[in-house]
C-alpha positions as CSV (number, residue, x, y, z in Angstrom):
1,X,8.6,269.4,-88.8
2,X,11.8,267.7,-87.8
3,X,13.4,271.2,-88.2
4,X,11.0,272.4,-85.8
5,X,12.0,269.7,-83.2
6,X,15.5,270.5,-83.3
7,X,14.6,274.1,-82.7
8,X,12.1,273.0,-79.5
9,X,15.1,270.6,-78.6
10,X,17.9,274.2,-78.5
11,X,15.5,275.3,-76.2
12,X,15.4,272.6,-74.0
13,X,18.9,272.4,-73.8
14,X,19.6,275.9,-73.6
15,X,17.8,275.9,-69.9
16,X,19.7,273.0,-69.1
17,X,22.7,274.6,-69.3
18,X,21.5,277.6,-67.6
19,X,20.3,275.4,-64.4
20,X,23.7,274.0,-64.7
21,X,25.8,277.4,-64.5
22,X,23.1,278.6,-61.8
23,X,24.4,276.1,-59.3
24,X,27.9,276.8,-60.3
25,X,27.4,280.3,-59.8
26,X,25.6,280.0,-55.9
27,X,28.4,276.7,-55.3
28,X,31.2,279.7,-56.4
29,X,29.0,281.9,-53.7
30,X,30.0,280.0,-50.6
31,X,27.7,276.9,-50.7
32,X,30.2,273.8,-49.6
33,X,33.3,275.9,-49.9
34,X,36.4,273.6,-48.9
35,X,34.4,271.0,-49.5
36,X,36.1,267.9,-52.0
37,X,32.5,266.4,-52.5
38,X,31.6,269.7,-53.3
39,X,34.5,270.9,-55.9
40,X,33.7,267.7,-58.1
41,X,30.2,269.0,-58.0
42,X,31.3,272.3,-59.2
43,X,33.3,270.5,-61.8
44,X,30.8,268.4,-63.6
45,X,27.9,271.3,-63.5
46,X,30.1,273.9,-65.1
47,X,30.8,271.2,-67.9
48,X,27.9,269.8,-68.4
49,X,26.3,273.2,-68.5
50,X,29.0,274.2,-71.1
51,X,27.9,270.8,-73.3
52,X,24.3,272.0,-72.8
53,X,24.4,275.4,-74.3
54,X,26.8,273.8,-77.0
55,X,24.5,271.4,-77.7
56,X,21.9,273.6,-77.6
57,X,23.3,276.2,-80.3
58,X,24.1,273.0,-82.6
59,X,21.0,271.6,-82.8
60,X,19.3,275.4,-83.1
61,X,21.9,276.4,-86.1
62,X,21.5,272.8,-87.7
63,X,24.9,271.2,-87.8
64,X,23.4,267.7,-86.4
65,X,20.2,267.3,-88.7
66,X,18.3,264.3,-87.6
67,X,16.3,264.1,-90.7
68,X,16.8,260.9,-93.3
69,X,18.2,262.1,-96.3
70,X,17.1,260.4,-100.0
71,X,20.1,258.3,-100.7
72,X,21.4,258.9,-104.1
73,X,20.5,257.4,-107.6
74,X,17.3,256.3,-106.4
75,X,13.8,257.7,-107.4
76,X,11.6,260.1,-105.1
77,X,8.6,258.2,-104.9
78,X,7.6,254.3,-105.2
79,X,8.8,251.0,-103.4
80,X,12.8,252.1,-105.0
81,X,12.7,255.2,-102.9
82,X,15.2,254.3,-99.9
83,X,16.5,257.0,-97.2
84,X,19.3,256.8,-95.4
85,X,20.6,258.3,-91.5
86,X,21.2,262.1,-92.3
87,X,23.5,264.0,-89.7
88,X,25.6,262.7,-87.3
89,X,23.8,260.3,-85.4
90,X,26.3,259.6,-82.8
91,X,27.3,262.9,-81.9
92,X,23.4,264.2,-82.4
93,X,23.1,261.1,-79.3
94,X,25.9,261.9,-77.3
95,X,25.0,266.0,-76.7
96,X,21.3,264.6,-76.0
97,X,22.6,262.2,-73.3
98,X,24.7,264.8,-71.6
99,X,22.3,267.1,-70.5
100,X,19.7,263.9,-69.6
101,X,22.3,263.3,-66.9
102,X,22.9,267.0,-66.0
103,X,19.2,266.7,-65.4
104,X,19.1,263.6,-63.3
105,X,22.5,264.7,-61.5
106,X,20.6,268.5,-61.0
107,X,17.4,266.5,-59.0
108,X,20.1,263.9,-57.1
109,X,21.8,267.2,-55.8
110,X,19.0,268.7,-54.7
111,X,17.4,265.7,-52.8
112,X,20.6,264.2,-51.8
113,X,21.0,263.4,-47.8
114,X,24.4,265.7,-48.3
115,X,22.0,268.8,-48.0
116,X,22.0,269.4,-44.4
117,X,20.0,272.5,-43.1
118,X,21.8,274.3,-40.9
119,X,21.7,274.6,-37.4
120,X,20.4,277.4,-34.9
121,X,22.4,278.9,-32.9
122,X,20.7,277.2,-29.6
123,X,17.3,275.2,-28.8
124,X,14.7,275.6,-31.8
125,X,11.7,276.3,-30.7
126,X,10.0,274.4,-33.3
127,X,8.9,271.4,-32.5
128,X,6.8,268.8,-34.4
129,X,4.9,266.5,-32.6
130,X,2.7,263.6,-33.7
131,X,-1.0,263.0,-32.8
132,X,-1.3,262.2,-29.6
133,X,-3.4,258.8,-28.4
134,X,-6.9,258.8,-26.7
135,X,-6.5,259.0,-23.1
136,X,-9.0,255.9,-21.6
137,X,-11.9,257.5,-20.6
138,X,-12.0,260.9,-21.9
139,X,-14.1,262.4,-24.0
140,X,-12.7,262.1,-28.2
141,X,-13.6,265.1,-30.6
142,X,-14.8,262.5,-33.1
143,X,-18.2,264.5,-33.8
144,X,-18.4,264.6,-37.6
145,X,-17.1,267.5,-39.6
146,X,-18.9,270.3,-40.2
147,X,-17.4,270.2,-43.9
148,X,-16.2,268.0,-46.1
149,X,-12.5,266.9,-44.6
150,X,-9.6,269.2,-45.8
151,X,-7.4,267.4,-47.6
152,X,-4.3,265.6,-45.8
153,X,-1.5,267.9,-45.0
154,X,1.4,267.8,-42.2
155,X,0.7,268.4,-38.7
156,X,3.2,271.2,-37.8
157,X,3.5,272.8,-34.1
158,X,4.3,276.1,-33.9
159,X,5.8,277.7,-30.6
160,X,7.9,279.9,-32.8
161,X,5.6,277.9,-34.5
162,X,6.4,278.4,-37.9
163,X,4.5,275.0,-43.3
164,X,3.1,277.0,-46.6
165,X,-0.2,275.3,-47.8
166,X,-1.4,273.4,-50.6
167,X,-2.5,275.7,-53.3
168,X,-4.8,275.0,-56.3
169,X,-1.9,275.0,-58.7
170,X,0.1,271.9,-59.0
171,X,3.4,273.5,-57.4
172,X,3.3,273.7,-53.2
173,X,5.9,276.4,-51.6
174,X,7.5,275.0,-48.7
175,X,5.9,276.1,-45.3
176,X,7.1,278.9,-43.7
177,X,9.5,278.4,-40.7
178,X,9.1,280.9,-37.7
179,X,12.4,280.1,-35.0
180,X,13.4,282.2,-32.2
181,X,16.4,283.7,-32.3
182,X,18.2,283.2,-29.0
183,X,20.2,285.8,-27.5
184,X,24.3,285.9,-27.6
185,X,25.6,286.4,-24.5
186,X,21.9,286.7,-21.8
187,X,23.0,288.7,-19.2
188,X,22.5,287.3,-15.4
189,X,19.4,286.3,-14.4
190,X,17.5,286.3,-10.6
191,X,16.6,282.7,-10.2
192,X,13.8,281.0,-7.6
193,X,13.1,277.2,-7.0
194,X,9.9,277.2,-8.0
195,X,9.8,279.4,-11.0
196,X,9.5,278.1,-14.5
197,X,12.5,275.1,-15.9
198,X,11.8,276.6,-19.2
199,X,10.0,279.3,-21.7
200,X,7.1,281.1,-20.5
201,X,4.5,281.3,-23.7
202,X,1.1,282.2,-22.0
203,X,0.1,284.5,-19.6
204,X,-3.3,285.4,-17.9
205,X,-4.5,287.7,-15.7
206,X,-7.4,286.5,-13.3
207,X,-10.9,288.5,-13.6
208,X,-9.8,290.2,-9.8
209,X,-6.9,291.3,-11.5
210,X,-4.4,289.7,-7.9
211,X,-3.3,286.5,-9.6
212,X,-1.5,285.5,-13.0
213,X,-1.5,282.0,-14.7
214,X,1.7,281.0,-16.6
215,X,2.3,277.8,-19.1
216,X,5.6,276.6,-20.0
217,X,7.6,274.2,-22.5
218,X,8.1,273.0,-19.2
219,X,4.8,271.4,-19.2
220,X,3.4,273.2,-16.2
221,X,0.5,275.3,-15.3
222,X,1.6,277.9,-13.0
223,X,-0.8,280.3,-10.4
224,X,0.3,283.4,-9.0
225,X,-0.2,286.0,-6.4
226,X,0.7,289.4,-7.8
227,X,0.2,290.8,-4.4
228,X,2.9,289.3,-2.3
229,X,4.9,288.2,-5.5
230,X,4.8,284.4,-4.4
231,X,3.8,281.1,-5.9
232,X,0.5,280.0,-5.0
233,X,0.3,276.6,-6.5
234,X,1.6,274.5,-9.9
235,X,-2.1,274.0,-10.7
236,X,-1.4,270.9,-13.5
237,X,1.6,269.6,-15.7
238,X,0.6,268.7,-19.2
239,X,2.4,265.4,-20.7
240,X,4.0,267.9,-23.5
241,X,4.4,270.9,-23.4
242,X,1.9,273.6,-21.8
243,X,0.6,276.2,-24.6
244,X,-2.2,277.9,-23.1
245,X,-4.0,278.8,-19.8
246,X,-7.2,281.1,-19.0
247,X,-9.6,282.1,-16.5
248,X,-13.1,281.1,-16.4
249,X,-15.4,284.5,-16.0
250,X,-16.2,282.8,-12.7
251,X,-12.9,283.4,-11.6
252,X,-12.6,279.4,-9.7
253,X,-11.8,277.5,-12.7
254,X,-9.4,277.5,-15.8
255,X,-9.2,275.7,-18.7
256,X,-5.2,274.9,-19.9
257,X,-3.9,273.0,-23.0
258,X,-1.2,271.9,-24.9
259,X,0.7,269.7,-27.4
260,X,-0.5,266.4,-25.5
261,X,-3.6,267.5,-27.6
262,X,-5.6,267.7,-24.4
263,X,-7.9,270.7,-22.6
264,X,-8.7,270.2,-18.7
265,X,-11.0,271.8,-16.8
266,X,-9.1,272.8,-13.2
267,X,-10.1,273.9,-10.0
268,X,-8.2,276.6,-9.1
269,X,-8.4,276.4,-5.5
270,X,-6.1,273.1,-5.8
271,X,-5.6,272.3,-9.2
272,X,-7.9,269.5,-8.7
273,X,-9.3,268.1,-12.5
274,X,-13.2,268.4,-13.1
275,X,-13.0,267.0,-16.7
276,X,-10.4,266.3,-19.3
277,X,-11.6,267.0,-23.2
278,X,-9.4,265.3,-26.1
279,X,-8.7,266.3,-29.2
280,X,-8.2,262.4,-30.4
281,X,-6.5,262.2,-34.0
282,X,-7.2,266.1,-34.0
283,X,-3.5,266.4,-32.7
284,X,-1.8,268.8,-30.4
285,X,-4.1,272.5,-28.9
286,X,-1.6,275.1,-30.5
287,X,-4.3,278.0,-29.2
288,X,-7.3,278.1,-27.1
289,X,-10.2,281.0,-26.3
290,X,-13.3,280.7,-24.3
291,X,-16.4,283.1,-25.1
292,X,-17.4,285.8,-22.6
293,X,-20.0,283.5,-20.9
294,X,-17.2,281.1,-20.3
295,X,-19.8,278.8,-21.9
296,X,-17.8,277.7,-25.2
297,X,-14.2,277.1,-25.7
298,X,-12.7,277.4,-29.6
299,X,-9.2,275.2,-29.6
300,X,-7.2,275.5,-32.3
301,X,-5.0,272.4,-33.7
302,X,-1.6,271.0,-35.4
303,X,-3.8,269.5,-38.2
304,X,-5.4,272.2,-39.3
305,X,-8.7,271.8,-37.8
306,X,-10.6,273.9,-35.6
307,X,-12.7,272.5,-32.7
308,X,-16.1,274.0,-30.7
309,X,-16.6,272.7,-27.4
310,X,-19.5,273.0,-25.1
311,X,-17.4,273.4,-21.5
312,X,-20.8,272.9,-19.3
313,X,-21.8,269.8,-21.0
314,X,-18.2,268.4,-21.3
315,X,-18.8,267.7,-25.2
316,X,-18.2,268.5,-28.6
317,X,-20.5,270.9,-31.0
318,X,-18.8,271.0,-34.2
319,X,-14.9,269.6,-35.8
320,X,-14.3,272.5,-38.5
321,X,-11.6,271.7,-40.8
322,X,-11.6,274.3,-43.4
323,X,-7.8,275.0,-42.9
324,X,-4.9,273.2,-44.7
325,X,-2.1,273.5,-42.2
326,X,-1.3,274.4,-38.7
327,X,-3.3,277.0,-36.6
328,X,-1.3,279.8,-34.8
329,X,-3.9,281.4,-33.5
330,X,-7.6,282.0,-32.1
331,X,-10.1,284.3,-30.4
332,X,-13.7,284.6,-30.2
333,X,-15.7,287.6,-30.5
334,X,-17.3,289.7,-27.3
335,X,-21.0,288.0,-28.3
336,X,-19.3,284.9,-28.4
337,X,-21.1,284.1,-31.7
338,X,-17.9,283.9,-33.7
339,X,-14.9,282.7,-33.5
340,X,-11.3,283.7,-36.1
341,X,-8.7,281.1,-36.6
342,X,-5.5,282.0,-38.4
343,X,-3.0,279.3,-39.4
344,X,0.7,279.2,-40.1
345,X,1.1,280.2,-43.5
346,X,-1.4,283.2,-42.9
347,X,-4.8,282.9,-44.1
348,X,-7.7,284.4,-41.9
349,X,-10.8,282.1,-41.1
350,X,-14.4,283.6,-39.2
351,X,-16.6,281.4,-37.9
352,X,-20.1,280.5,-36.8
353,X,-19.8,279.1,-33.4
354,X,-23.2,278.1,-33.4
355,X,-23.4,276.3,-36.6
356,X,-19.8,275.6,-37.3
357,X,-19.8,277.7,-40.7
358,X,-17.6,279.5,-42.4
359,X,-18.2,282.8,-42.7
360,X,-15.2,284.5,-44.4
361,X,-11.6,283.6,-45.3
362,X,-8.6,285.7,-46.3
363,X,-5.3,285.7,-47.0
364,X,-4.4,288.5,-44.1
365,X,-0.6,288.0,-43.7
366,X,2.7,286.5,-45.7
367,X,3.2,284.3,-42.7
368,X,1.4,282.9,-39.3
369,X,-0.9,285.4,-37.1
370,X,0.0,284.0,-33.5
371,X,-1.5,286.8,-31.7
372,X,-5.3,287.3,-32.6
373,X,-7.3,289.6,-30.7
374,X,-11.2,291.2,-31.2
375,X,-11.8,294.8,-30.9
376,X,-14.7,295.1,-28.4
377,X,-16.9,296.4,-31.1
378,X,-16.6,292.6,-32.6
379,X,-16.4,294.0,-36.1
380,X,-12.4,294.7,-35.9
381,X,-9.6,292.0,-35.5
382,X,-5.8,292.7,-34.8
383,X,-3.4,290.0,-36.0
384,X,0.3,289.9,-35.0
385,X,2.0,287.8,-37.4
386,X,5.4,285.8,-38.8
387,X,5.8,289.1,-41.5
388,X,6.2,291.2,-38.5
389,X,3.7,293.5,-39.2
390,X,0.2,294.1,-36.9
391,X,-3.1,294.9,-38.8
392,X,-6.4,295.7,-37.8
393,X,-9.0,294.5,-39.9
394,X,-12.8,294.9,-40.8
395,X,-14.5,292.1,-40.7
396,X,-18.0,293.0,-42.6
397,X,-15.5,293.7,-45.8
398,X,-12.1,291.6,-45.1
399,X,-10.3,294.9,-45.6
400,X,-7.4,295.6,-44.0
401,X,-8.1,299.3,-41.8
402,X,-4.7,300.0,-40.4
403,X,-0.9,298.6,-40.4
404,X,1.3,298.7,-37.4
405,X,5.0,298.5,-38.1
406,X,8.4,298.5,-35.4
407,X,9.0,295.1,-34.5
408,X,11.6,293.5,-36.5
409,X,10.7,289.7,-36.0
410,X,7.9,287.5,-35.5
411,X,4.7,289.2,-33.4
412,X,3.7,286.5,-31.2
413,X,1.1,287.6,-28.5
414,X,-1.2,290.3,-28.6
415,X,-3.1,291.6,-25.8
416,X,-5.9,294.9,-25.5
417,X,-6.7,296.8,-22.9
418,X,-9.7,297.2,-20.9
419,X,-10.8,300.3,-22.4
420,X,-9.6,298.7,-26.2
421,X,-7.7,302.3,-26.5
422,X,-4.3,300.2,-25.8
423,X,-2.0,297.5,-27.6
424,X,0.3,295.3,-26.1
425,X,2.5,292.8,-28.9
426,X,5.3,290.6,-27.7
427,X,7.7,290.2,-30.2
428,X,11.0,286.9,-31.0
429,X,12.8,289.9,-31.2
430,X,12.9,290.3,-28.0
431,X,10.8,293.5,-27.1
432,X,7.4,294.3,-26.0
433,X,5.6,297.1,-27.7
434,X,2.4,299.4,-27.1
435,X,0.6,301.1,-29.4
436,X,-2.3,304.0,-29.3
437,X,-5.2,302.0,-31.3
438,X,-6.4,305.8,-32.4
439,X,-3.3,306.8,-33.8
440,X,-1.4,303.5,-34.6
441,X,1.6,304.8,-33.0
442,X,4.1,303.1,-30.4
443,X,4.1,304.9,-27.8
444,X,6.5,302.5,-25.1
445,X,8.7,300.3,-25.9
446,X,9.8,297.1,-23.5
447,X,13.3,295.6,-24.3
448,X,14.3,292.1,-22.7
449,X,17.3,291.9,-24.0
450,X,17.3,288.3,-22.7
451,X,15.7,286.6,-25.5
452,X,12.3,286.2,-27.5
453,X,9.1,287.3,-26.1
454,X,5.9,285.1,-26.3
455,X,3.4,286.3,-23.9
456,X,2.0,289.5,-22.9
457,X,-0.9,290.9,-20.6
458,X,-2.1,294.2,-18.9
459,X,-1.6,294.1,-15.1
460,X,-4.7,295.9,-13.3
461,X,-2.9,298.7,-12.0
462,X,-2.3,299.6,-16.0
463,X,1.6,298.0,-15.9
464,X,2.8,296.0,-18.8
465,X,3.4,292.5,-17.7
466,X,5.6,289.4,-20.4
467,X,6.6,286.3,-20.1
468,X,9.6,284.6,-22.7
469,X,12.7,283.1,-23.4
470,X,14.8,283.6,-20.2
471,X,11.8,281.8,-18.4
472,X,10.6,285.3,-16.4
473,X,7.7,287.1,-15.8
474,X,8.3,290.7,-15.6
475,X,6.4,293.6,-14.8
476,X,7.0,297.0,-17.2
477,X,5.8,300.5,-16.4
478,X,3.3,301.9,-18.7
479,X,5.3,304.7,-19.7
480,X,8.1,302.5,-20.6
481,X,11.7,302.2,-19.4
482,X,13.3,299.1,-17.8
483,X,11.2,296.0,-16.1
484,X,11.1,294.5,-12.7
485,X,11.4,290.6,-12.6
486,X,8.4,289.6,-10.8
487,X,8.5,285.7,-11.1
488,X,11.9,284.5,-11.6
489,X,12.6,281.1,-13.5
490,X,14.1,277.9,-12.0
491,X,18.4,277.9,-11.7
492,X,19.4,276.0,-15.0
């Protein structure tokens, strides 16, 4: 038995020593180079991973037995039988203790406050933000949950919002991070006082196809007139920042949210608010979709939970918090029985609207889907995602149909055509693409060249119309080819 402990010990101290010579090996690779902190790092890993394996072959080829030995002239069995120490107890102790430390100095230097993360090259578009209070006099999502309360998981805000979830086995991957890359050297840009101070992430066209509705990081809700290219009104200003705006199907009112975790009902005519619904403890609206009828609105939230609200009685139906992490993305189907949620670290949700049941739930992409669109037919789904890939799904099986593949980083906003025959993905690598849903092939491509793209929409006339980085809206021609800035940003 005690031979058989040694051996288990070897073992033990054989993968210490390998763990040690693994961070010598990535140190030697760059990591703190230049660094004195860093050298005496280097220093006592490469030793004490050198003791390790030592020790390791010692104890496996038994030089330091730790079994007692019969001492001599005295008999086998009975009360005269006496053992004494066998081995070589203080050297058996001294390769144990080495590799203990190696151990504890192995966990120090991965939690220690020396391990800074790097920094982007400009503004991270990241940004975690923490529930929001209850606005006096509003009305609280506090229904109770349609199902049992997921459990308790960080609230994470994805704008190139990037967390991976809590998994039934007892190790947790870190969350996926989704950050813009920001452009080098943006060339000039045309400029107007009233345009947007920052990003643009949401775009919308109005249901008479002559106005578009913007939100910003700046916190504002923008209207405009496509017509004579102008700025009709700032319709709201959120108290953090703006993530999405839409038209009611009555074409007089729109519904906008963002990370102050609040929805408001607006008049478009003036901006004037008919009715403010909070999300409470629910935190932040990363997405937001209203069915056909304009009757329901499905938000999606920086806790994980989904919410159904009833817009005409200014209320809540059902708090659904089957997800684990941050959602990225919602929709709701044609009927406007179902809604799909998709959260950060890429599982799929569908939804009863009526009941606030689960229907279904996949695993559809390695990361995020931010854009999230139904196919007219209300079977099919398209997801855009962190992986950079586009797939259309089937929603009776959960099979993946089709893959779309060109962008090379995060697909943020999706957006179909009329006639469901077209497309349109915006892309944080800075392009806009459209695709022939028959075919799956790209058939224009829309290059910025100024910086992520967030939003995207079809103009009526059939034009290609984003919103991003470099705080624009531009206007593409179908065919593809170079855009037209047709709502400048603010001068920086």
């Amino acid at each position: 038995m005690n031979r058989f402990i040694d051996r288990l010990l070897a073992v033990l101290l054989l993968a210490i020593g390998i763990l040690c010579l693994i961070r010598v090996y990535f140190a030697l690779g760059g990591e703190g180079a230049g660094d004195a902190f860093a050298s005496v790092r280097l220093a006592f890993f490469g030793a004490a991973g050198f003791v390790s394996a030592l020790a390791a072959l010692l104890f496996w080829g038994g030089p330091l037995p730790g079994r007692s030995t019969l001492a001599p002239k005295r008999p086998l069995f009975g009360r005269g039988a006496e053992t004494q120490p066998g081995g070589r107890p203080r050297l058996r102790r001294l390769f144990a203790v080495v590799p203990f430390l190696a151990v504890l100095a192995l966990v120090i230097d991965q939690l220690g406050p020396w391990l800074g993360q790097p920094q982007d090259a400009g503004k991270s578009l990241t940004a975690e933000q923490p529930a929001p209070s209850t606005p006096k006099g509003e009305d609280v999502a506090s229904a109770e949950p349609a199902q049992p309360p997921a459990p308790a998981s960080p609230a994470e805000v994805a704008l190139a919002p990037s967390g991976s979830p809590p998994e039934a086995a007892p190790a947790a991957a870190p969350p996926p991070q989704t950050v813009a890359p920001l452009p080098q050297a943006p060339p000039p840009q045309p400029t107007q006082p009233d345009g947007h101070r920052e990003p643009v992430v949401w775009l919308a066209l109005a249901p008479d196809g002559h106005s578009i509705m913007s939100a910003s990081t700046d916190r504002t809700i923008k209207l405009w007139d496509i017509d004579s290219k102008r700025l009709l009104r700032t319709l709201g200003v959120h108290k953090d920042m703006a993530r999405t705006a839409l038209f009611l199907p009555d074409g007089a009112r729109a519904l906008t949210a963002g990370d102050d975790g609040e929805i408001v009902l607006r008049q478009l005519s003036d901006g004037a608010v008919l009715h403010v619904f909070s999300s409470g403890q629910n935190g932040g609206v990363n997405k937001l979709a209203i069915s056909p009828d304009g009757k329901r609105a499905v938000s999606g939230h920086d806790t994980g939970r989904v919410i159904v609200w009833d817009i005409e009685k200014g209320s809540v139906l059902h708090v659904m918090p089957g997800h684990d992490w941050s959602i990225s993305g919602v929709a709701v189907s044609p009927d406007g029985t179902r809604a799909i949620s998709g959260s950060i670290e890429g599982t799929l949700k569908l939804w009863d609207i009526g009941t606030g049941k689960q229907l279904r739930s996949w695993h559809g992409h390695e990361r995020g889907p931010y854009g999230v669109v139904f196919m007219a037919d209300g079977r099919h789904l398209i997801t855009g995602s962190g992986d950079y890939t586009i797939k259309l799904w089937d929603l009776d099986s959960g099979r993946e149909v089709r893959r779309l593949e060109g962008h090379s980083g995060t697909v943020y906003a999706l957006a179909l055509s009329a006639d469901g025959k077209r497309l349109l993905s915006g892309s944080l690598d800075g392009t806009a693409r459209l695709w022939d849903m028959k075919t799956g092939n790209e058939t224009a491509l829309f290059d910025s060249r100024s910086g992520p793209v967030y939003a995207v929409a079809f103009a009526a006339d059939g034009t290609v119309l984003t919103g991003g980085y470099d705080r624009t809206i531009r206007d593409w021609p179908a065919g593809g080819g170079d855009g037209v800035v047709l709502f400048a940003g603010a001068p920086e």
